[in-house]
DSSP file (Angstrom, degrees, kcal/mol; ACC not computed):
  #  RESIDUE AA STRUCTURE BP1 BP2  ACC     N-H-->O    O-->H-N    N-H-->O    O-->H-N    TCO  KAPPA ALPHA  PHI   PSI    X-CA   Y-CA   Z-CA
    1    1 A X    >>        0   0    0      0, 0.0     4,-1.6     0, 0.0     3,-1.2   0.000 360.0 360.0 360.0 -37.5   69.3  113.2  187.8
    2    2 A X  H 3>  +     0   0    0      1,-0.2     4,-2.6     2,-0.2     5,-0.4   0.894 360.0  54.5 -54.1 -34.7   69.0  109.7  187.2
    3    3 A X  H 3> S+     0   0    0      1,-0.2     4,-0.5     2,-0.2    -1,-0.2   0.730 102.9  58.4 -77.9 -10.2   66.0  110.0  184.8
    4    4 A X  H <> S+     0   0    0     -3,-1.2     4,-2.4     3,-0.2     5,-0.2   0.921 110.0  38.6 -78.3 -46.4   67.8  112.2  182.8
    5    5 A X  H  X S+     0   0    0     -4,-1.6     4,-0.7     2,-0.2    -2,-0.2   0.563 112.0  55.7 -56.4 -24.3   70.7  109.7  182.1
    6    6 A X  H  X S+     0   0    0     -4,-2.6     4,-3.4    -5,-0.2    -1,-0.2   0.825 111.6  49.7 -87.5 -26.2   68.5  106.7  181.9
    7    7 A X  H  X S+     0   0    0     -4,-0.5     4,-1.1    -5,-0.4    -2,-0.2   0.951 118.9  36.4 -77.9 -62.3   66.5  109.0  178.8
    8    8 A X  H >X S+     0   0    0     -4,-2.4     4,-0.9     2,-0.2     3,-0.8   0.968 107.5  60.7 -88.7 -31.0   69.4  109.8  177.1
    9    9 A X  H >X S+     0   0    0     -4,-0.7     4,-2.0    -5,-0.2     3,-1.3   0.979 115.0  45.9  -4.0 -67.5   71.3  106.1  177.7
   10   10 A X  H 3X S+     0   0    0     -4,-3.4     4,-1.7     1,-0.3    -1,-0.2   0.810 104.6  63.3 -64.9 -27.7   67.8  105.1  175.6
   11   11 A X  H <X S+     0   0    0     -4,-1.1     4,-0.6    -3,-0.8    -1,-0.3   0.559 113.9  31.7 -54.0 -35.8   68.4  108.0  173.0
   12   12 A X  H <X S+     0   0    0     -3,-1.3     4,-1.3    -4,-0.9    -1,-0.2   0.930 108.3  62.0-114.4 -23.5   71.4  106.6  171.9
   13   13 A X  H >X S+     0   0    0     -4,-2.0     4,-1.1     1,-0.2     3,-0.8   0.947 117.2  37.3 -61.5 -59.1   71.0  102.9  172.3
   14   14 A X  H 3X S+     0   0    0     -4,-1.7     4,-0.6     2,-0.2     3,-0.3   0.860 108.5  58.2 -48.2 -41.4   68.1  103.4  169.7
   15   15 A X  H 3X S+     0   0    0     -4,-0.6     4,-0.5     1,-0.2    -1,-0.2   0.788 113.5  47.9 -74.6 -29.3   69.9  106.1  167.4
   16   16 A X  H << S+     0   0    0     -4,-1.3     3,-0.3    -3,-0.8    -1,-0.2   0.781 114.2  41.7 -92.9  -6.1   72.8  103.0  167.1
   17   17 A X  H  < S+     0   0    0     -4,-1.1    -1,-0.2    -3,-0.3    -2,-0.2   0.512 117.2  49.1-107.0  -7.4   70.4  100.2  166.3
   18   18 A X  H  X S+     0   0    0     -4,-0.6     2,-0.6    -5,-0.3     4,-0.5   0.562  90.6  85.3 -96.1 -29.4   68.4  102.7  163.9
   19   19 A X  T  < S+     0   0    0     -4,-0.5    -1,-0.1     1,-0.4    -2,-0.1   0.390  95.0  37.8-100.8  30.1   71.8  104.0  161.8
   20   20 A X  T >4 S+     0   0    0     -2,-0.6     3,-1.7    -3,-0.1     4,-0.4   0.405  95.7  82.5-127.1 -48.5   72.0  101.0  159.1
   21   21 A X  G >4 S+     0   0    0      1,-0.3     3,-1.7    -4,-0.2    -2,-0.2   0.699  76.0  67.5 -53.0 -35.5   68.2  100.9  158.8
   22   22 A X  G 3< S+     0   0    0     -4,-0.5    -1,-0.3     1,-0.3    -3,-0.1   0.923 114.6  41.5 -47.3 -51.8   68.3  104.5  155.7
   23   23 A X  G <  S+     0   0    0     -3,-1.7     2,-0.3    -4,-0.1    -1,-0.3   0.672  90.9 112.3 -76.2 -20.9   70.2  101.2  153.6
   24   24 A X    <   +     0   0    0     -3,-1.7     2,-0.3    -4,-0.4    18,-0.2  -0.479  63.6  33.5 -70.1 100.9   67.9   98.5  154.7
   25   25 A X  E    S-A   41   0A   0     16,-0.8    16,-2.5    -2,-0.3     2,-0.6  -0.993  85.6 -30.5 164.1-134.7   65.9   97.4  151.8
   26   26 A X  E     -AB  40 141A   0    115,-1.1   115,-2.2    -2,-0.3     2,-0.6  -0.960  45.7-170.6 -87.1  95.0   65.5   96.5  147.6
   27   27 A X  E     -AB  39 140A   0     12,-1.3    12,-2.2    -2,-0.6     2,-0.2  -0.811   5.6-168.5-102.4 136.3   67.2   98.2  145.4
   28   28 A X  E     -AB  38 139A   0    111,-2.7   111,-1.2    -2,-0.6     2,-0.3  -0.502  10.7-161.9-106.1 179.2   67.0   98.2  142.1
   29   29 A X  E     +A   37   0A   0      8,-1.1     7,-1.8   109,-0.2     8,-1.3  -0.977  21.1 172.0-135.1 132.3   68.9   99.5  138.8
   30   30 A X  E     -A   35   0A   0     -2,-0.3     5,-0.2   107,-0.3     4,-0.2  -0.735  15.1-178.4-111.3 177.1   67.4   99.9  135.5
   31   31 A X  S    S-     0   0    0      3,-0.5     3,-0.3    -2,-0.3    37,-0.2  -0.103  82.0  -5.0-176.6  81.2   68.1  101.3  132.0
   32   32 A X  S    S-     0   0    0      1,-0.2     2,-0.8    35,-0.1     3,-0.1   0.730 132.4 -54.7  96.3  24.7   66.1  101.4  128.9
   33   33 A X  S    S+     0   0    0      1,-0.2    -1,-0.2     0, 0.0     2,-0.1  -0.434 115.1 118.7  86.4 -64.6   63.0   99.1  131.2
   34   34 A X        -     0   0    0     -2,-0.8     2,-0.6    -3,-0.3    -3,-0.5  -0.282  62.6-143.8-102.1 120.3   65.6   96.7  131.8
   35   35 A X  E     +A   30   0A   0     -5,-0.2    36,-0.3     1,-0.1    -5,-0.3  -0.542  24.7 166.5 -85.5 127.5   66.8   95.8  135.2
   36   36 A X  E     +     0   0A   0     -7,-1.8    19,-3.3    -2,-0.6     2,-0.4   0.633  61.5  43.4-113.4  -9.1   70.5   95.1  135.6
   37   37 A X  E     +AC  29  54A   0     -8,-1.3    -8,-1.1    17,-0.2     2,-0.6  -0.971  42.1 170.1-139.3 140.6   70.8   95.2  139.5
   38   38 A X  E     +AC  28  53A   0     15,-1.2    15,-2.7    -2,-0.4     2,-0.3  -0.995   5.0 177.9-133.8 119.4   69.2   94.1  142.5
   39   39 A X  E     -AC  27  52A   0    -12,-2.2   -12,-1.3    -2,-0.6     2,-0.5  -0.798  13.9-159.8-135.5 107.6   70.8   94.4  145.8
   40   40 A X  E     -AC  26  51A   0     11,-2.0    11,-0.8    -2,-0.3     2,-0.3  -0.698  13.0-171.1 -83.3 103.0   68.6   93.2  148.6
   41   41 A X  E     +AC  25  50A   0    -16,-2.5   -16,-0.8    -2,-0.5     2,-0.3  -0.890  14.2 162.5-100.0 131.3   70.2   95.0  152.1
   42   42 A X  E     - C   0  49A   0      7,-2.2     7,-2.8    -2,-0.3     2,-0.4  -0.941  25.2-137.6-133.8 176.1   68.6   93.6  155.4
   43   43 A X        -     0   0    0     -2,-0.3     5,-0.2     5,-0.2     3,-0.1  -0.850  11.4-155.5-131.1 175.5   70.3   94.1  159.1
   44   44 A X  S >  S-     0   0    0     -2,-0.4     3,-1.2     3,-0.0     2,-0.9  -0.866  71.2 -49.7-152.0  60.2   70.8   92.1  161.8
   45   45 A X  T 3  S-     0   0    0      1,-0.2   -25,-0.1     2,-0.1    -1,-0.0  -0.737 123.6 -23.9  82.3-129.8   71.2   94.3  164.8
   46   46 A X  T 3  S+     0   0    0     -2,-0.9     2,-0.8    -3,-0.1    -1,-0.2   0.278 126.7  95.1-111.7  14.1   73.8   97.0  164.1
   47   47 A X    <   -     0   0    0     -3,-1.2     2,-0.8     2,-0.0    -5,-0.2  -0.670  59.8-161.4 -90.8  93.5   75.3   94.2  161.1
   48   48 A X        +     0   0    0     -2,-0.8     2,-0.6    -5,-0.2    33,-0.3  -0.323  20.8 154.8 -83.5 152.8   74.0   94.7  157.5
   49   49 A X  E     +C   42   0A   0     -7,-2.8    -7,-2.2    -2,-0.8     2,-0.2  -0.928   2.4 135.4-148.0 160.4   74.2   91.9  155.0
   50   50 A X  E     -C   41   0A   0     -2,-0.6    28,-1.8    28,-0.3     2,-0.3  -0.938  45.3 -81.0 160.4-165.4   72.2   90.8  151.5
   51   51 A X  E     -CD  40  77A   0    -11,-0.8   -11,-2.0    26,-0.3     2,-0.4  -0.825  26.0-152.6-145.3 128.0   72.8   89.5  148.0
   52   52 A X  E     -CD  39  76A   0     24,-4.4    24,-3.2    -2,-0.3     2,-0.3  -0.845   6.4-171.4-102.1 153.1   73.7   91.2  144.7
   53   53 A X  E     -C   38   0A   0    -15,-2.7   -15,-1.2    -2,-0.4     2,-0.4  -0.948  14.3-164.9-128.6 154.5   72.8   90.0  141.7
   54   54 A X  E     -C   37   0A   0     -2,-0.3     2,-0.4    20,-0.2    18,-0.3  -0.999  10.3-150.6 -94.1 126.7   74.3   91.7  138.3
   55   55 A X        -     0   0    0    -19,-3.3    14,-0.3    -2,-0.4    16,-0.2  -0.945  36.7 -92.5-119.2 128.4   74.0   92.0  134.7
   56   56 A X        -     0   0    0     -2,-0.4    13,-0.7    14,-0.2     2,-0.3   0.595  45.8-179.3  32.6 139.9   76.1   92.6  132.0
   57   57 A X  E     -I   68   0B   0     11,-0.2     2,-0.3     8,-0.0    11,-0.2  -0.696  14.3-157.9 175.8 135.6   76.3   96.9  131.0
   58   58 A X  E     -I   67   0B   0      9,-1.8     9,-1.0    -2,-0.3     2,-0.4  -0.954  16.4-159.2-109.5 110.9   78.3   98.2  128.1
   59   59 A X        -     0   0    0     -2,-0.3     6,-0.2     7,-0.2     7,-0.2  -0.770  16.0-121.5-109.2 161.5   79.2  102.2  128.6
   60   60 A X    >   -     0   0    0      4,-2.7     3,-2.0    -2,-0.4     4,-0.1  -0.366  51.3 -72.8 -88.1 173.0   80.1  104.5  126.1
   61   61 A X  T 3  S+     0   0    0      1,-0.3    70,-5.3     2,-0.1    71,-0.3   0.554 134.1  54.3 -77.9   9.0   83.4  106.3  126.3
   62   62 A X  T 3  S-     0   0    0     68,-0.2    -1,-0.3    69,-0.2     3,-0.1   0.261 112.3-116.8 -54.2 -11.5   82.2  108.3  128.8
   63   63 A X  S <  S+     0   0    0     -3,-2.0    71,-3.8     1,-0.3     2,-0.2   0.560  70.7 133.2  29.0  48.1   81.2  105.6  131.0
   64   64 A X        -     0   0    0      1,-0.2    -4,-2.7    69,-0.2    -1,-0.3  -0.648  69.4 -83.6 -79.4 156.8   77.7  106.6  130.9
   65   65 A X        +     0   0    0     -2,-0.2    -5,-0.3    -6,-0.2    -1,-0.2  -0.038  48.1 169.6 -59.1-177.9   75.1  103.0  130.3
   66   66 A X        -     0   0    0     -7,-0.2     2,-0.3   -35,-0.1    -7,-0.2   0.263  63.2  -8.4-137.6 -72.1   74.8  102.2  126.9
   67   67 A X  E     -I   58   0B   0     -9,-1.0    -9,-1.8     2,-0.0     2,-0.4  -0.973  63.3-167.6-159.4 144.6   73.2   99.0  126.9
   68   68 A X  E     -I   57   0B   0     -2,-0.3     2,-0.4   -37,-0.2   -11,-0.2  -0.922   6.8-158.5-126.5 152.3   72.3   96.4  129.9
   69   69 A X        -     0   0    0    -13,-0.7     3,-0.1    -2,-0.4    -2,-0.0  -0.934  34.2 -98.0-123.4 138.8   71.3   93.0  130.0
   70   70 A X        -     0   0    0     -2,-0.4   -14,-0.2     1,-0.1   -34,-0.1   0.022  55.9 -75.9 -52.1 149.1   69.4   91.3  133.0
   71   71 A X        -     0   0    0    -36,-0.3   -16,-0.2   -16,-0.2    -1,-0.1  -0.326  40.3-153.5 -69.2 140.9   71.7   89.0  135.9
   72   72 A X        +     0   0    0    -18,-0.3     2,-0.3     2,-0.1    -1,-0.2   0.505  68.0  21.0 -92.0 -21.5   72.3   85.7  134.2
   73   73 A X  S    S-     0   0    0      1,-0.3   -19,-0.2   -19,-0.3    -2,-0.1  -0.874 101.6 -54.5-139.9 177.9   72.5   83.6  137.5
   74   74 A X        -     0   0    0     -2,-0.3     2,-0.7     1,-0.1    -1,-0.3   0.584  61.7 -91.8 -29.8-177.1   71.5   83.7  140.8
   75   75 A X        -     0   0    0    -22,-0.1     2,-0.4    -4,-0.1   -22,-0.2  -0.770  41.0-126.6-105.0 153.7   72.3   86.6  143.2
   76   76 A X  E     -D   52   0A   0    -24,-3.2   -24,-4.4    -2,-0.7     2,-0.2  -0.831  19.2-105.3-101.5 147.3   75.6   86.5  145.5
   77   77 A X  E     -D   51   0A   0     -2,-0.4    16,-0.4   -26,-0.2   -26,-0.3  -0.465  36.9-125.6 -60.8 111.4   76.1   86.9  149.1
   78   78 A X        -     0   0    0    -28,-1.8   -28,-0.3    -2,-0.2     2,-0.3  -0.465  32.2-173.7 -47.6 134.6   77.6   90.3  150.1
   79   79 A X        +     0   0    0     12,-0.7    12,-0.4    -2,-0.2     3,-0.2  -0.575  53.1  29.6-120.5 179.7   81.0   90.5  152.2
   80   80 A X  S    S-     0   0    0     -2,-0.3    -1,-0.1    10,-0.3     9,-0.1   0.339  71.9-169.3  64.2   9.6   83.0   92.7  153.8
   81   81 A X        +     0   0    0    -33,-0.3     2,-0.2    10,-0.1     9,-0.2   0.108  10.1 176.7 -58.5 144.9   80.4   95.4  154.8
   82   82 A X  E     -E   89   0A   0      7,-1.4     7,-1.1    -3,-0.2     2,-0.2  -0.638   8.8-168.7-147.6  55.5   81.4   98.6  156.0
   83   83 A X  E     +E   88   0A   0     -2,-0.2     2,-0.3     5,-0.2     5,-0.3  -0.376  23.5 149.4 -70.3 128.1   79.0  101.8  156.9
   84   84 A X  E >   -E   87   0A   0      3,-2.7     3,-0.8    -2,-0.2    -2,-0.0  -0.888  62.4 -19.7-159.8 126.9   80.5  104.8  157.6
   85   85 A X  T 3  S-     0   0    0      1,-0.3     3,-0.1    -2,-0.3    -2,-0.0   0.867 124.6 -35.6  43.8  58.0   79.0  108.5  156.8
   86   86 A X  T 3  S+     0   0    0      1,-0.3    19,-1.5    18,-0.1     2,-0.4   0.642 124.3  90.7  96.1   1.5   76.0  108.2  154.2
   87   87 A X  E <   -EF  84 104A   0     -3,-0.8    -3,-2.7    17,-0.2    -1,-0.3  -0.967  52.8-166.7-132.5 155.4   78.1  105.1  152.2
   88   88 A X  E     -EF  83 103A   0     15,-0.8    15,-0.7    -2,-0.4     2,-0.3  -0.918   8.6-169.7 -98.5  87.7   78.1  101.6  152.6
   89   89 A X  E     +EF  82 102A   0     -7,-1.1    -7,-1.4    -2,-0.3     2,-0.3  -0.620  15.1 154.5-110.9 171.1   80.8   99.7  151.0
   90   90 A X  E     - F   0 101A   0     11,-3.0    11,-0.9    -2,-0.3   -10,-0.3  -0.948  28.8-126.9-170.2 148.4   80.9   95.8  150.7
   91   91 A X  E     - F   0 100A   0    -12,-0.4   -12,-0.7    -2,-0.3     2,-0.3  -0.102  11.3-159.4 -85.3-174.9   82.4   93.1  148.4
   92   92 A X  E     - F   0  99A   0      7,-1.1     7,-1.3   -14,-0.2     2,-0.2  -0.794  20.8-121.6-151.3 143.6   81.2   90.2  146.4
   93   93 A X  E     + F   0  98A   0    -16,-0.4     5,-0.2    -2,-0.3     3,-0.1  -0.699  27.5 174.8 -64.9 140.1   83.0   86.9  144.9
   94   94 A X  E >   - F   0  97A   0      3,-1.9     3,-1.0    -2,-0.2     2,-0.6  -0.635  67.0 -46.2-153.9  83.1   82.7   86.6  141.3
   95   95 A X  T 3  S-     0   0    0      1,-0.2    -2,-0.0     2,-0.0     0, 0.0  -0.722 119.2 -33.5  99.2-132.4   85.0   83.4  140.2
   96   96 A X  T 3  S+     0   0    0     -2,-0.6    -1,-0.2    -3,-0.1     2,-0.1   0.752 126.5 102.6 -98.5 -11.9   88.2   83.8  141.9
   97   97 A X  E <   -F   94   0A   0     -3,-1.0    -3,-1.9     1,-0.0     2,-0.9  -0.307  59.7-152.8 -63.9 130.9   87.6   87.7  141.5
   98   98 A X  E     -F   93   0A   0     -5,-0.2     2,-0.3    -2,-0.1    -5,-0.3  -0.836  11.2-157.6-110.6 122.3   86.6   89.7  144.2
   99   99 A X  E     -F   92   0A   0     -7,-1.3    -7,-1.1    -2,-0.9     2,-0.4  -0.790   8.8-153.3 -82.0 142.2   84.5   93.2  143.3
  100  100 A X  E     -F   91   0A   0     16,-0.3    16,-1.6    -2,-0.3    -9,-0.2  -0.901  14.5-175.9 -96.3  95.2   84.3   95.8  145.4
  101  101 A X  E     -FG  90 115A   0    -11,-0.9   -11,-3.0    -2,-0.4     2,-0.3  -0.369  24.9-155.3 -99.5-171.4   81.6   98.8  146.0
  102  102 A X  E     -FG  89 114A   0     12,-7.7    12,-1.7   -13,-0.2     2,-0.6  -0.984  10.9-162.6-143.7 128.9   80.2  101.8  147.5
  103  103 A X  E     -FG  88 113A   0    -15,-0.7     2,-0.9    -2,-0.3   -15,-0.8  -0.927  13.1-163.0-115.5 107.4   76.7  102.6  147.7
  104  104 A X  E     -FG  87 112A   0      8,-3.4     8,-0.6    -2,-0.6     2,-0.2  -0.676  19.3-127.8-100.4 122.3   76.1  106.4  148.4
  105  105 A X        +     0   0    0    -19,-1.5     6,-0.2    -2,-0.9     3,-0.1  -0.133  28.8 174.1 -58.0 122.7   72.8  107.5  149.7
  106  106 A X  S    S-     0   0    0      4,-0.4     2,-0.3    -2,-0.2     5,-0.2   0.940  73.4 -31.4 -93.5 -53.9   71.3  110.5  147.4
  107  107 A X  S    S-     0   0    0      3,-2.4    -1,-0.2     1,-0.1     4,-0.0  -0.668  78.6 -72.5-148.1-156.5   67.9  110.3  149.4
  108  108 A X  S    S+     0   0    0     -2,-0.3    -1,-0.1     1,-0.1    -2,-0.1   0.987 136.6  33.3 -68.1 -46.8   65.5  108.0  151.3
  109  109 A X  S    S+     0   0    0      1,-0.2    31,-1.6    30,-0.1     2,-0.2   0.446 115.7  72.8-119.4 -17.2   64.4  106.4  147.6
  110  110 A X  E     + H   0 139A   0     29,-0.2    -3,-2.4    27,-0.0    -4,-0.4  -0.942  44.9 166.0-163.1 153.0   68.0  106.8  145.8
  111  111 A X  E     - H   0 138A   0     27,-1.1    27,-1.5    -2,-0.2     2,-0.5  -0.497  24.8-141.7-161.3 147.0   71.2  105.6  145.7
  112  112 A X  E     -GH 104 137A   0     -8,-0.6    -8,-3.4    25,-0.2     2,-0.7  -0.907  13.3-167.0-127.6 123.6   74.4  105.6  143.6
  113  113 A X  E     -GH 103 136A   0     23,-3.5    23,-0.7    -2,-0.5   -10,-0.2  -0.706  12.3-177.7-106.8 115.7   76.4  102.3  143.3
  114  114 A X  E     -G  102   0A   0    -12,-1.7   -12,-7.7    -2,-0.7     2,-0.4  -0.533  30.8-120.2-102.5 153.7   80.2  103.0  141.8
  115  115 A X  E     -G  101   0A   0     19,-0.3     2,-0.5    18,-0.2   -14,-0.2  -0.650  28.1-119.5 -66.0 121.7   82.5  100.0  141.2
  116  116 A X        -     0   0    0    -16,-1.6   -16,-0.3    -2,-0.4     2,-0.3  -0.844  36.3-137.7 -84.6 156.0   85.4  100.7  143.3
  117  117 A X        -     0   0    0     -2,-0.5     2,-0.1   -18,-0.1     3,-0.1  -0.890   8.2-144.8-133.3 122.0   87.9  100.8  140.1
  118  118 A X     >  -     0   0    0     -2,-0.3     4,-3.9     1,-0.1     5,-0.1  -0.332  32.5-106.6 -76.2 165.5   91.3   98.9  140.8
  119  119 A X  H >> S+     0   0    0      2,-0.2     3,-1.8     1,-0.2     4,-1.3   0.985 130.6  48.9 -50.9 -72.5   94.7  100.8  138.9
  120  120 A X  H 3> S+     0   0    0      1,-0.3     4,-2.4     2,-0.3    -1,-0.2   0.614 107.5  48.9  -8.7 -65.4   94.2   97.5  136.6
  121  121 A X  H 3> S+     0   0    0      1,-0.2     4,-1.9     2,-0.2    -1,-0.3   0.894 115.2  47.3 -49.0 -53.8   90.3   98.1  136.2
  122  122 A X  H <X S+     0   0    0     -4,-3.9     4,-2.2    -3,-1.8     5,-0.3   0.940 107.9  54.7 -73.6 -44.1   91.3  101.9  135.3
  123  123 A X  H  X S+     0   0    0     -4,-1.3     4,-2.1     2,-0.3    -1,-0.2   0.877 108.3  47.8 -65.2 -43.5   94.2  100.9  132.6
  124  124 A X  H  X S+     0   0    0     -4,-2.4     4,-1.7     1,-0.2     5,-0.2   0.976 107.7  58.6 -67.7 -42.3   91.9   98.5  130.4
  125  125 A X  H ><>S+     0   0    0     -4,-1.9     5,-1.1     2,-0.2     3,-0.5   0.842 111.6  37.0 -49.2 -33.1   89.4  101.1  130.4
  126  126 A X  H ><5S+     0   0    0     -4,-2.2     3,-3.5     3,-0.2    -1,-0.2   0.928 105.6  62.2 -65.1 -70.6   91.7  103.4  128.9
  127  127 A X  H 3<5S+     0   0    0     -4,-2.1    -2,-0.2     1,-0.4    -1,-0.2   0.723 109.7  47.8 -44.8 -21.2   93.2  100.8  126.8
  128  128 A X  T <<5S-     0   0    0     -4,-1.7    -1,-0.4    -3,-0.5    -2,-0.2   0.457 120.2-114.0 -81.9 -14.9   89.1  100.8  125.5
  129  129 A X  T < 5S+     0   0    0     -3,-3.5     2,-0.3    -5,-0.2    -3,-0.2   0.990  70.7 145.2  37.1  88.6   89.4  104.3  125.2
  130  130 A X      < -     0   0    0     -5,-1.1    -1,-0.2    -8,-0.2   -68,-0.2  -0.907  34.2-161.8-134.6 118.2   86.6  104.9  128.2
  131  131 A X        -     0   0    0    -70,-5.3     2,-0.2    -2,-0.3   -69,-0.2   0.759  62.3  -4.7 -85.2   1.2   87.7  107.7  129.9
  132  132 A X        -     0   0    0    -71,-0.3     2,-0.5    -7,-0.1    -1,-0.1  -0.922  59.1-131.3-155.8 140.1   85.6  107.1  133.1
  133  133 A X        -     0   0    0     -2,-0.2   -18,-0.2    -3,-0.1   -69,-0.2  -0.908  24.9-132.1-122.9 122.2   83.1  104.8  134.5
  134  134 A X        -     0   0    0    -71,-3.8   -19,-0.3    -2,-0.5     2,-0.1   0.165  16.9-113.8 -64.9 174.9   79.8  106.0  136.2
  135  135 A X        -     0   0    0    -21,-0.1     2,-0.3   -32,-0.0   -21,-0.2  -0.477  39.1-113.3 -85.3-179.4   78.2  105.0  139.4
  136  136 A X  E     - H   0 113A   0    -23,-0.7   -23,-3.5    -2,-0.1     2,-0.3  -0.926  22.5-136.8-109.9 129.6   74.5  103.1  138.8
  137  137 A X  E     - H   0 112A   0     -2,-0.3     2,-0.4   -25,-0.2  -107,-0.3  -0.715  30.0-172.2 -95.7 146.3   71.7  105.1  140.1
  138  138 A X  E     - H   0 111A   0    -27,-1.5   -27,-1.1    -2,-0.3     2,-0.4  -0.942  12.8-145.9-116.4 149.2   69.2  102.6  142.1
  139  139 A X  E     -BH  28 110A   0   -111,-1.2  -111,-2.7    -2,-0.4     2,-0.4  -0.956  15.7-119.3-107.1 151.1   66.1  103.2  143.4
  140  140 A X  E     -B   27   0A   0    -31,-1.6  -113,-0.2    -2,-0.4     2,-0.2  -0.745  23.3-165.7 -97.7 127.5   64.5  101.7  146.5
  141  141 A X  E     -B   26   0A   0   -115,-2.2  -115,-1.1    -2,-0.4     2,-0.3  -0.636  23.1-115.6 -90.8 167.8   61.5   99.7  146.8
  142  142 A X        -     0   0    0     -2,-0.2  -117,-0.1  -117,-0.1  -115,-0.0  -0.878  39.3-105.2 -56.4 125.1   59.4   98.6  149.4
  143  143 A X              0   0    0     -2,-0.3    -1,-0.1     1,-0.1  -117,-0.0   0.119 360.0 360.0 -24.0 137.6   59.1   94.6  150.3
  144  144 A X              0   0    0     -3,-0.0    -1,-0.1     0, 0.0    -2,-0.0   0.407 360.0 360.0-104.1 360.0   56.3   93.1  149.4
């Protein structure tokens, strides 16, 4: 009996150090050739952490892209990270502003990351007449 308990003991100790790794990698966002996000995921044991960087994106009043421009400064340190059922969501500082997202996995290779949208967020976008704003589809590279 014992070898049965020590076999599945190892079965799950593996399956919990394995369940971040699907997020674990580059991802990028483009539009029109031009890349406007990079968020770089690595783990640490069962903790994931990385750096966003962002650029600039104009949506139409759909909130589908429009127009993008490439991260003007460095990338930032991800906070607050959170995995729970196919999503990962995590914060960033940006000034005294904090953003918040959610990156849901579509497959091994892609990914959608939505802005989580405060009331605030949602009322100037109307006030723009946009009646919605999409998530950003990324794809994942491999490391070089």
């Amino acid at each position: 009996m014992k070898p049965v308990f020590f076999l599945a003991a190892a079965l799950v100790a593996g399956a919990a150090q394995t369940a971040n790794s699907s997020f674990v990698g580059t991802w990028i966002g483009e539009h029109a050739g031009q890349t406007f996000v990079r968020l770089d995921l690595d783990a640490t044991g069962k903790a994931i952490g990385g750096r966003i960087s962002l650029g600039d994106v104009e949506v139409d009043k759909t909130g589908n892209l429009k127009t993008v421009k490439p991260p003007k400064r460095a990338s930032s340190a991800i906070l607050d990270v959170v995995e729970r059922g196919g999503k990962l969501t995590f914060a960033r500082k940006d000034g005294r502003d904090t953003d918040r997202f959610e990156l849901t996995l579509i497959d091994a290779t892609t990914a959608e990351l939505a802005l989580v949208m405060t009331d605030e967020m949602r009322k100037e976008l109307i006030s723009q007449g946009i009646s919605d704003f999409k998530p950003f589809r990324l794809r994942k590279f491999a490391r070089k």
